[in-house]
Each structure stands twice: as structure tokens, then as C-alpha cells.
PDB file of N, CA, C and O in Angstrom:
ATOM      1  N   UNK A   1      11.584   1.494  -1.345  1.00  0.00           N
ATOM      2  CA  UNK A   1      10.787   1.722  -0.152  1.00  0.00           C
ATOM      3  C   UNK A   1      11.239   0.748   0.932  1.00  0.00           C
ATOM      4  O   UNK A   1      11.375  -0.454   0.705  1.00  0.00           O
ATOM      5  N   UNK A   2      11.482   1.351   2.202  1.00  0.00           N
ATOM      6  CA  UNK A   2      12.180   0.742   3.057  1.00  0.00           C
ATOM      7  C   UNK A   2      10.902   0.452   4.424  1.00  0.00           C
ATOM      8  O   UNK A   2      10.579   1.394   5.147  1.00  0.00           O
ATOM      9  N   UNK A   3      10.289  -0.947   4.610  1.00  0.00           N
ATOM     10  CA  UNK A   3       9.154  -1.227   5.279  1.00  0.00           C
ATOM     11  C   UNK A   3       9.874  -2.024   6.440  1.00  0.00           C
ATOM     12  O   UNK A   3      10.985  -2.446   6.120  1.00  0.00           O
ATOM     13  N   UNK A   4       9.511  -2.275   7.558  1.00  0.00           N
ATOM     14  CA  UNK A   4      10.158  -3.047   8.555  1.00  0.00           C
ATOM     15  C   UNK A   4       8.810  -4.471   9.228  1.00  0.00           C
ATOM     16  O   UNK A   4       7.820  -4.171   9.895  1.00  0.00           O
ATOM     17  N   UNK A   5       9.061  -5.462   8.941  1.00  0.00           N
ATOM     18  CA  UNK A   5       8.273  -6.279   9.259  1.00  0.00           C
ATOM     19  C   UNK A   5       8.833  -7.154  10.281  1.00  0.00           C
ATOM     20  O   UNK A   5       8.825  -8.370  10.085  1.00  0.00           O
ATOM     21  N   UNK A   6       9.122  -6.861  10.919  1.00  0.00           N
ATOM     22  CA  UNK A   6      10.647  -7.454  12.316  1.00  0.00           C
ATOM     23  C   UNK A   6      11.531  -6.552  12.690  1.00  0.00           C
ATOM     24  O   UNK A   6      12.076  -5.607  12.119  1.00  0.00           O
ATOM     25  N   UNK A   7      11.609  -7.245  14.309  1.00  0.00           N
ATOM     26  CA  UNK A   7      12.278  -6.150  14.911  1.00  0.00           C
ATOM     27  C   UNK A   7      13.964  -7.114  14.786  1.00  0.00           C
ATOM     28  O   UNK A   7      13.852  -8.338  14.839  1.00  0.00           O
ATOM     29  N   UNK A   8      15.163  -6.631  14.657  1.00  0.00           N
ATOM     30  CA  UNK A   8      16.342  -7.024  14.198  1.00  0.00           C
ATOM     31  C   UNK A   8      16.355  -7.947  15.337  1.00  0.00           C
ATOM     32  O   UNK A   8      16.183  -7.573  16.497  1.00  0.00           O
ATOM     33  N   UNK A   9      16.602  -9.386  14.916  1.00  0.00           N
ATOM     34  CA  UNK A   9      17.266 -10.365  15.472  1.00  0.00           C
ATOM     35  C   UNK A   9      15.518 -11.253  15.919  1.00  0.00           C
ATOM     36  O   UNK A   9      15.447 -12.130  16.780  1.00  0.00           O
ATOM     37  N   UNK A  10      14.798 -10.954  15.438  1.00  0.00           N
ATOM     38  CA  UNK A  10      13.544 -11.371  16.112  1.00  0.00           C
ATOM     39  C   UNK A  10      13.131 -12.606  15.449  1.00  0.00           C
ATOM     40  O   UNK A  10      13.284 -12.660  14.229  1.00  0.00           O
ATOM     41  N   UNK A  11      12.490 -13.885  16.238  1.00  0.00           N
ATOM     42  CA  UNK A  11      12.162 -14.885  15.897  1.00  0.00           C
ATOM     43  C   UNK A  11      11.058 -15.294  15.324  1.00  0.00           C
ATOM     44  O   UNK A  11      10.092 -15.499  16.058  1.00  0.00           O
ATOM     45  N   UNK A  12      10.941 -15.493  13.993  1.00  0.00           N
ATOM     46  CA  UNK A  12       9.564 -15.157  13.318  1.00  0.00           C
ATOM     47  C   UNK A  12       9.507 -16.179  12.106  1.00  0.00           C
ATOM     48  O   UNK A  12      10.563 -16.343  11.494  1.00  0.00           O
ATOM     49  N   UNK A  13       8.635 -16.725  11.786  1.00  0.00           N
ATOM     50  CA  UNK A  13       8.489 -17.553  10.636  1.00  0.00           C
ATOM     51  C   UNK A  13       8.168 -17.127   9.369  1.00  0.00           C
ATOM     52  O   UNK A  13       7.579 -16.066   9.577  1.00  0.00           O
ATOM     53  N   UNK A  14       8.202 -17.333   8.050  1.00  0.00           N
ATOM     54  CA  UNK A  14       8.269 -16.841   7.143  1.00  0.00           C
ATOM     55  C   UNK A  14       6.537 -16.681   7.026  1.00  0.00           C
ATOM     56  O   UNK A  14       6.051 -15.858   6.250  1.00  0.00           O
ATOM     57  N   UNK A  15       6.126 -17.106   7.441  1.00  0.00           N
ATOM     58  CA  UNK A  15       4.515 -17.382   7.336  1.00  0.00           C
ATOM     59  C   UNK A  15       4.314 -16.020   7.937  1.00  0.00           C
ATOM     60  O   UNK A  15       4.085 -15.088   7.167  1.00  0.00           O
ATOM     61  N   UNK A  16       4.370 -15.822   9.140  1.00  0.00           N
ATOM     62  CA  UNK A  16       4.370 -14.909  10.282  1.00  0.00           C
ATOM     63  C   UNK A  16       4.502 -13.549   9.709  1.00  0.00           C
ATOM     64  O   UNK A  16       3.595 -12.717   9.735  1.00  0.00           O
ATOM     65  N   UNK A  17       6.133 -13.291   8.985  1.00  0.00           N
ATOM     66  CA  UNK A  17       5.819 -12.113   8.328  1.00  0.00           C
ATOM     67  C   UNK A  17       5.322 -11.790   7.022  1.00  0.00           C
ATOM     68  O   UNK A  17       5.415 -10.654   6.557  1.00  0.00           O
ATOM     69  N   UNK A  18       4.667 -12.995   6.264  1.00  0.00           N
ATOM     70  CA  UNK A  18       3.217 -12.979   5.498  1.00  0.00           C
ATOM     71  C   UNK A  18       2.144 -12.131   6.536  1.00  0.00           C
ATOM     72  O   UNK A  18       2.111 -10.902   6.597  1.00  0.00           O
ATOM     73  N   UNK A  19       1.564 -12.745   7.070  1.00  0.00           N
ATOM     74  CA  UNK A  19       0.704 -12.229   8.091  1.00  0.00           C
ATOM     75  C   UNK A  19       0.758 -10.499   8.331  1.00  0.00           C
ATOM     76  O   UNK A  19      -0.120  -9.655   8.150  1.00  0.00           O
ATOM     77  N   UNK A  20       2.105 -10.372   8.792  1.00  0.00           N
ATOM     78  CA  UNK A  20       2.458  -8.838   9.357  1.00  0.00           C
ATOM     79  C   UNK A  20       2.589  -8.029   7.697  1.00  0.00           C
ATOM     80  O   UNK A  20       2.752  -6.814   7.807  1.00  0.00           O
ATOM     81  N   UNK A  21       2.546  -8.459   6.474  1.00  0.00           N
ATOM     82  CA  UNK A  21       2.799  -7.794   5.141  1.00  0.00           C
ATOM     83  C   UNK A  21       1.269  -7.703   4.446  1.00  0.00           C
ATOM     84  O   UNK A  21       0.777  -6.943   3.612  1.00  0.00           O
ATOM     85  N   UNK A  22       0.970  -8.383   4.893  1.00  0.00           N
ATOM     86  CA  UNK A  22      -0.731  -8.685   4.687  1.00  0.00           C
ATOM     87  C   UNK A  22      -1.671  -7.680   5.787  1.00  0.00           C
ATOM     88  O   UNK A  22      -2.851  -7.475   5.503  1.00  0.00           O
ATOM     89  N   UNK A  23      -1.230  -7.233   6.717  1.00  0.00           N
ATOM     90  CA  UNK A  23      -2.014  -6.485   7.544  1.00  0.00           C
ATOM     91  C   UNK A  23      -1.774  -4.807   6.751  1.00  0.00           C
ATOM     92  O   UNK A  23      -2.531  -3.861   6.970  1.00  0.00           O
ATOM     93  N   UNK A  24      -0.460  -4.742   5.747  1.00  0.00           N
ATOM     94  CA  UNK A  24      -0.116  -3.707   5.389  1.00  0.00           C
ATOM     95  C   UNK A  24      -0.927  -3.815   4.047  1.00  0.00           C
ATOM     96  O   UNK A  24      -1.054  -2.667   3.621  1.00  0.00           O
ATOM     97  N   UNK A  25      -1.446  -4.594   3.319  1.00  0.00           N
ATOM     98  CA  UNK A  25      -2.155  -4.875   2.051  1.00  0.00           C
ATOM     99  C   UNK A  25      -0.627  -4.874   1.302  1.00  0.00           C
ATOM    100  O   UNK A  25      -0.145  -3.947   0.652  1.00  0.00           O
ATOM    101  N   UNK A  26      -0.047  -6.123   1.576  1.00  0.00           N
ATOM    102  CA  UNK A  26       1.430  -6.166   1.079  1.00  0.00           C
ATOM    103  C   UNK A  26       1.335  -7.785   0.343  1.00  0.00           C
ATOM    104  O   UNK A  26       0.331  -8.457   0.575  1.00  0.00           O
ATOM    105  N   UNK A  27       2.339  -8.292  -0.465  1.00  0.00           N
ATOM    106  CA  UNK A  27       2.064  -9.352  -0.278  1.00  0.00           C
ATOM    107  C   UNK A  27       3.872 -10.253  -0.527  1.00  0.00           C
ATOM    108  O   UNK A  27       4.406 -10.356  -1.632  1.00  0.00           O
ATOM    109  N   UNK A  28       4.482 -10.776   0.780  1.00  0.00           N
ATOM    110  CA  UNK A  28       5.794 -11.070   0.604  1.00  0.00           C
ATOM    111  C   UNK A  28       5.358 -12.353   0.102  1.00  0.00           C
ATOM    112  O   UNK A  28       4.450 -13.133   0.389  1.00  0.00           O
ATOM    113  N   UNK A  29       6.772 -12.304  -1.166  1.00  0.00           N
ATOM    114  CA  UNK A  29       6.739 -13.732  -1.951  1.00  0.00           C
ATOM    115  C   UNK A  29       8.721 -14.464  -1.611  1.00  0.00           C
ATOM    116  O   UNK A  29       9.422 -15.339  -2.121  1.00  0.00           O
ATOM    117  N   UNK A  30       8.816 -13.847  -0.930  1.00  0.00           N
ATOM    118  CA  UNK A  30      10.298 -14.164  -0.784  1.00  0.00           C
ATOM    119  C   UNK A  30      11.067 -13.248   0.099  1.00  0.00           C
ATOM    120  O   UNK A  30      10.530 -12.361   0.764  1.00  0.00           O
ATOM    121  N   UNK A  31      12.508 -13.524   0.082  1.00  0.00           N
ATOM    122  CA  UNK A  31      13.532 -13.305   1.142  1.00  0.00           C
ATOM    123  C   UNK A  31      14.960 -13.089   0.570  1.00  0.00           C
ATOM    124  O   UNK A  31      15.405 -13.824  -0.311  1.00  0.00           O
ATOM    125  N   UNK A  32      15.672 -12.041   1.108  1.00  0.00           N
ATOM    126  CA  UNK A  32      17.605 -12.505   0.735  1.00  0.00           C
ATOM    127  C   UNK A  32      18.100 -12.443   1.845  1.00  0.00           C
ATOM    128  O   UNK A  32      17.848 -11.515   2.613  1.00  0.00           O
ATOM    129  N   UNK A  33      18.614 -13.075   2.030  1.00  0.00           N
ATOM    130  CA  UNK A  33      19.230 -13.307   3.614  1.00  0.00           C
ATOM    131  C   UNK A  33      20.688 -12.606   3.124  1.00  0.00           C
ATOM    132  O   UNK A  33      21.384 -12.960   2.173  1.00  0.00           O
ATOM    133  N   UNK A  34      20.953 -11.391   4.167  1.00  0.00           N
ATOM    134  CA  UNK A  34      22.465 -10.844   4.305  1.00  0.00           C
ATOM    135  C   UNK A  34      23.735 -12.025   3.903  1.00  0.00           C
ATOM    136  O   UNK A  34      24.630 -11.642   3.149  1.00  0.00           O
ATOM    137  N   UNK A  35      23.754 -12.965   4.254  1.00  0.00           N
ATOM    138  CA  UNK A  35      24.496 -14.293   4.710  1.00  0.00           C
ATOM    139  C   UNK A  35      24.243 -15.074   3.007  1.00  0.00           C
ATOM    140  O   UNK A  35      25.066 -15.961   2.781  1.00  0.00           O
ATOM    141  N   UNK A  36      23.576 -14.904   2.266  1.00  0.00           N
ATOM    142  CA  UNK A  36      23.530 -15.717   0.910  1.00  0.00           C
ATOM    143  C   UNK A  36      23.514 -14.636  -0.290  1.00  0.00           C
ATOM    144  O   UNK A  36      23.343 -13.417  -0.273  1.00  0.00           O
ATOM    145  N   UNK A  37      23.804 -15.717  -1.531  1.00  0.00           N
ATOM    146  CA  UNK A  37      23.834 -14.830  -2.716  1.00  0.00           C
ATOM    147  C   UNK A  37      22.292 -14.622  -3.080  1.00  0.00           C
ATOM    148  O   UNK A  37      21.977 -13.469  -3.377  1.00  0.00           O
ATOM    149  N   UNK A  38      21.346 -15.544  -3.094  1.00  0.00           N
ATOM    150  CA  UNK A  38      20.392 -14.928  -3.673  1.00  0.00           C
ATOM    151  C   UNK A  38      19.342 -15.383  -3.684  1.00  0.00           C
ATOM    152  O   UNK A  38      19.323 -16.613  -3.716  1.00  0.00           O
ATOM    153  N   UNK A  39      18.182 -14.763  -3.666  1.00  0.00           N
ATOM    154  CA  UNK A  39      17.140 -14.181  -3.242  1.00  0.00           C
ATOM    155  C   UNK A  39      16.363 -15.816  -3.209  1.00  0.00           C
ATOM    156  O   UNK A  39      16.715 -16.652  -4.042  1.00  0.00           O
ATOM    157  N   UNK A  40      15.508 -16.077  -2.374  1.00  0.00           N
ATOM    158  CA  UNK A  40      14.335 -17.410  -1.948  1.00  0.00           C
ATOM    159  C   UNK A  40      13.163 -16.932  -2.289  1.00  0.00           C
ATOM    160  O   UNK A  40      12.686 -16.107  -1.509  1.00  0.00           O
ATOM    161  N   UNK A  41      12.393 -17.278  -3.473  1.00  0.00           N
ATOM    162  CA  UNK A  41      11.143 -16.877  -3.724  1.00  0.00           C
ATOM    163  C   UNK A  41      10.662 -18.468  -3.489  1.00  0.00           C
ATOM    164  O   UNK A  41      11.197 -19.557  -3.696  1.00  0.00           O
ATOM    165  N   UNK A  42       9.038 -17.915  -2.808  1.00  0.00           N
ATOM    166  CA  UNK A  42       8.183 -19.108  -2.357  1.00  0.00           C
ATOM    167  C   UNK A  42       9.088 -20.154  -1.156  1.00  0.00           C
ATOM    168  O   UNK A  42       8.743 -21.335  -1.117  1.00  0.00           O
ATOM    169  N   UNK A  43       9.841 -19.843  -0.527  1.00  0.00           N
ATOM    170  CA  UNK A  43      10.450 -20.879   0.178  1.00  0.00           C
ATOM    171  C   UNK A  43       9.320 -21.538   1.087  1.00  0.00           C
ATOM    172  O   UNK A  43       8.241 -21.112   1.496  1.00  0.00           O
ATOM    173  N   UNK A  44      10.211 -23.136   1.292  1.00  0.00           N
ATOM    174  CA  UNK A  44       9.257 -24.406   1.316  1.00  0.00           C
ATOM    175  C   UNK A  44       9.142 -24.227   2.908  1.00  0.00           C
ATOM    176  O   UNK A  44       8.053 -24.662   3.283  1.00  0.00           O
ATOM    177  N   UNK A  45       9.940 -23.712   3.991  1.00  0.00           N
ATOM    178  CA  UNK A  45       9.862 -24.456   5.328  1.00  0.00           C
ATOM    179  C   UNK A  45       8.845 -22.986   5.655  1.00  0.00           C
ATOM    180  O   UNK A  45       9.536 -22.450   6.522  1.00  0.00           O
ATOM    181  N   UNK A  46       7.834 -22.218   5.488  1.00  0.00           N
ATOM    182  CA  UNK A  46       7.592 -21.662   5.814  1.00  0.00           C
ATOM    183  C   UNK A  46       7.212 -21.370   7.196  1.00  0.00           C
ATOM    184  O   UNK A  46       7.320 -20.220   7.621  1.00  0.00           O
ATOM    185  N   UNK A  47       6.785 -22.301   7.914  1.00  0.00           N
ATOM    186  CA  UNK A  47       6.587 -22.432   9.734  1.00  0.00           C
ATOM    187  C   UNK A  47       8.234 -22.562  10.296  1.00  0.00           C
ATOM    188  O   UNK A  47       8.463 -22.319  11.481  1.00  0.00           O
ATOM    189  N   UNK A  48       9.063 -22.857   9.602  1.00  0.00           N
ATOM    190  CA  UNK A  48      10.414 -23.310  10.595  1.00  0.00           C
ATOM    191  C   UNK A  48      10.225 -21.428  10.587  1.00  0.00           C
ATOM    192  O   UNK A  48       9.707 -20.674   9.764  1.00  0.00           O
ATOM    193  N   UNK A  49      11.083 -21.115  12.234  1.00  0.00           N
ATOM    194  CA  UNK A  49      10.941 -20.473  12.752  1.00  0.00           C
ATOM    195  C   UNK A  49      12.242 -19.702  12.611  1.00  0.00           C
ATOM    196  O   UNK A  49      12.972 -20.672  12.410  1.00  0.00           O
ATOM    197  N   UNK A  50      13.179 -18.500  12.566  1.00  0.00           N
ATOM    198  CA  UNK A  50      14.652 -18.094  12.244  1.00  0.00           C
ATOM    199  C   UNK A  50      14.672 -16.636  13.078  1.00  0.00           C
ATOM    200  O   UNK A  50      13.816 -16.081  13.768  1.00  0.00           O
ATOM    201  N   UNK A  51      15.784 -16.339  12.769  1.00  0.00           N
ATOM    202  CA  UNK A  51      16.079 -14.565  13.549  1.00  0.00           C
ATOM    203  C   UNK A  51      16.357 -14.044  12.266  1.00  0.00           C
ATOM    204  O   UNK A  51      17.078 -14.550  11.406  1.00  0.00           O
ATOM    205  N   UNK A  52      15.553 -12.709  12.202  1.00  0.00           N
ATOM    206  CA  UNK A  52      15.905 -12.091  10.551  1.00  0.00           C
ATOM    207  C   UNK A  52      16.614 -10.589  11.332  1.00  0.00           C
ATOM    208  O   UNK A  52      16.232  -9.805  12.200  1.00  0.00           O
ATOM    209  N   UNK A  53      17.725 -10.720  10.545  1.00  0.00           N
ATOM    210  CA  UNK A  53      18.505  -9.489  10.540  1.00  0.00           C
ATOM    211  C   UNK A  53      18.240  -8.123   9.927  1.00  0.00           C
ATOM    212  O   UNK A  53      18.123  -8.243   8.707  1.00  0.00           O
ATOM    213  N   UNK A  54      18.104  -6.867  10.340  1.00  0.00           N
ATOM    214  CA  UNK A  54      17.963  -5.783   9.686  1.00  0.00           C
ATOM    215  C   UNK A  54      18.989  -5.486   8.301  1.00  0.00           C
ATOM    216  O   UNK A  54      19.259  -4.354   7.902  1.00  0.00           O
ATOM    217  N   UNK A  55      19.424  -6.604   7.754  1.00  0.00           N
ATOM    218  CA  UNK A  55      20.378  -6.298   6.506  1.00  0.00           C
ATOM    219  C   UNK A  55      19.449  -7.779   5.877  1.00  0.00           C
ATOM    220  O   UNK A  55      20.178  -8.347   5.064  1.00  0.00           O
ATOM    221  N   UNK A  56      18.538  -8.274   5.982  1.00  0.00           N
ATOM    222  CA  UNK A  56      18.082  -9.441   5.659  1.00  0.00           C
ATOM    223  C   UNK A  56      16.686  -8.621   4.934  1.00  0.00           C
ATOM    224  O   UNK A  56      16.114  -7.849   5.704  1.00  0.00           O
ATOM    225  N   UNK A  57      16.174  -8.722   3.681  1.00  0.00           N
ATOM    226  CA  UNK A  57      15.217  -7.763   2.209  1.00  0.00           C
ATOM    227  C   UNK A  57      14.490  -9.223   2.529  1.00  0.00           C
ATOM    228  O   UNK A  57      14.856 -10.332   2.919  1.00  0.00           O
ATOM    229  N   UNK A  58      13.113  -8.510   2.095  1.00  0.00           N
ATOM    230  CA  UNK A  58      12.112  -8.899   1.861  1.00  0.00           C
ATOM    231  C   UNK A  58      11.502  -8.821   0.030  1.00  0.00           C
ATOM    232  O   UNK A  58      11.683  -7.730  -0.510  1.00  0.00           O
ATOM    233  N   UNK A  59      11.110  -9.467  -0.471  1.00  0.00           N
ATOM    234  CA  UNK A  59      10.658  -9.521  -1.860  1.00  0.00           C
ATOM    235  C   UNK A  59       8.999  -9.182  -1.433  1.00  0.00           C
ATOM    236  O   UNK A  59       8.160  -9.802  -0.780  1.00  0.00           O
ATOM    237  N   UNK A  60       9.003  -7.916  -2.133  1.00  0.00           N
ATOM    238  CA  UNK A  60       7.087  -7.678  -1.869  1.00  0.00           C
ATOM    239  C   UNK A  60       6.363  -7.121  -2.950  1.00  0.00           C
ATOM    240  O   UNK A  60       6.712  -6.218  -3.710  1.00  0.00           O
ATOM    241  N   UNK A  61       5.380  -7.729  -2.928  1.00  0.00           N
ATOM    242  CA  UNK A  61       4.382  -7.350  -4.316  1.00  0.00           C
ATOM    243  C   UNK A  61       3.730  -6.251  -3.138  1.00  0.00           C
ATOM    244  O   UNK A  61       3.521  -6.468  -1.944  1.00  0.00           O
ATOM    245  N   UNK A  62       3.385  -4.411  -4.310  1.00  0.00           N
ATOM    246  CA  UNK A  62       2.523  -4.152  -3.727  1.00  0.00           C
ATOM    247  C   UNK A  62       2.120  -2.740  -4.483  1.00  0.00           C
ATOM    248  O   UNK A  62       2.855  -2.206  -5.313  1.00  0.00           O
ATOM    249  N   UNK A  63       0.834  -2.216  -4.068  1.00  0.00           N
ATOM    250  CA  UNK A  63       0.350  -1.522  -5.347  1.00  0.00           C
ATOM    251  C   UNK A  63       0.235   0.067  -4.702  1.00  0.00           C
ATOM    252  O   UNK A  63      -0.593   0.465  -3.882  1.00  0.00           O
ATOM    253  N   UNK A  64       1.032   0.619  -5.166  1.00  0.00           N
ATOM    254  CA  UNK A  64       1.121   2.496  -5.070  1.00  0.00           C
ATOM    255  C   UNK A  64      -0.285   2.957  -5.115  1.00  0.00           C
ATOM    256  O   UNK A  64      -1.184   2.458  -5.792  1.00  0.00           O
ATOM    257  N   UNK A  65      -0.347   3.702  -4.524  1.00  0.00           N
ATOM    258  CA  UNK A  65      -1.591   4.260  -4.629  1.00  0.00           C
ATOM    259  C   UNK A  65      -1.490   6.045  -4.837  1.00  0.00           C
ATOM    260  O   UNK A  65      -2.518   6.713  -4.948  1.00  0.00           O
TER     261      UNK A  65
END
């Protein structure tokens, strides 16, 4: 399932798109950044602020209905 929580290149904190995954009854626990091998669950700087790329996955808990 392909969800969009940022618009490509947009400046947003990891917290931030908690917030926007949570308005979906979502719940992101992590990240893979296009640019690395592998996947950041729970990462620590959650307020530092970044540009997430449309090739940049989200890790999301969430329940089918």
C-alpha cells in the first residue's frame, strides 16, 4: 500500500510525519532513506528537521479493516 505523508522534497520532521500518520489512524515507527541500506526504526533526532524524497518508505503499523 502506497500512502503519501509528504510532498517530495518537503521539510518535515520525523515527529511531524508521526502526526500526519496518526491523523490517518496509522502509526510510523521508522524510515529507509533512498540514499542508505537500511531501514531506521525508532530514530533518536526526531524534531531535527530533513527533505524526504518520494523514493524515501516509511515503516507503518496499521490495521485493515
Amino acid at each position: 500500500m502506497y500512502v503519501l505523508y509528504s510532498e517530495d522534497c518537503e521539510k518535515l520532521s520525523f515527529y511531524e510525519i508521526i502526526l500526519h500518520a496518526r491523523q490517518k489512524r496509522e502509526i510510523v515507527i521508522g524510515y529507509h532513506l533512498s540514499s542508505i541500506e537500511r531501514a531506521i526504526i525508532n530514530p533518536l533526532a526526531k524534531n531535527k528537521r530533513r527533505r524526504w524524497s518520494l523514493k524515501d518508505v516509511f515503516v507503518v503499523i496499521f490495521l485493515k479493516e
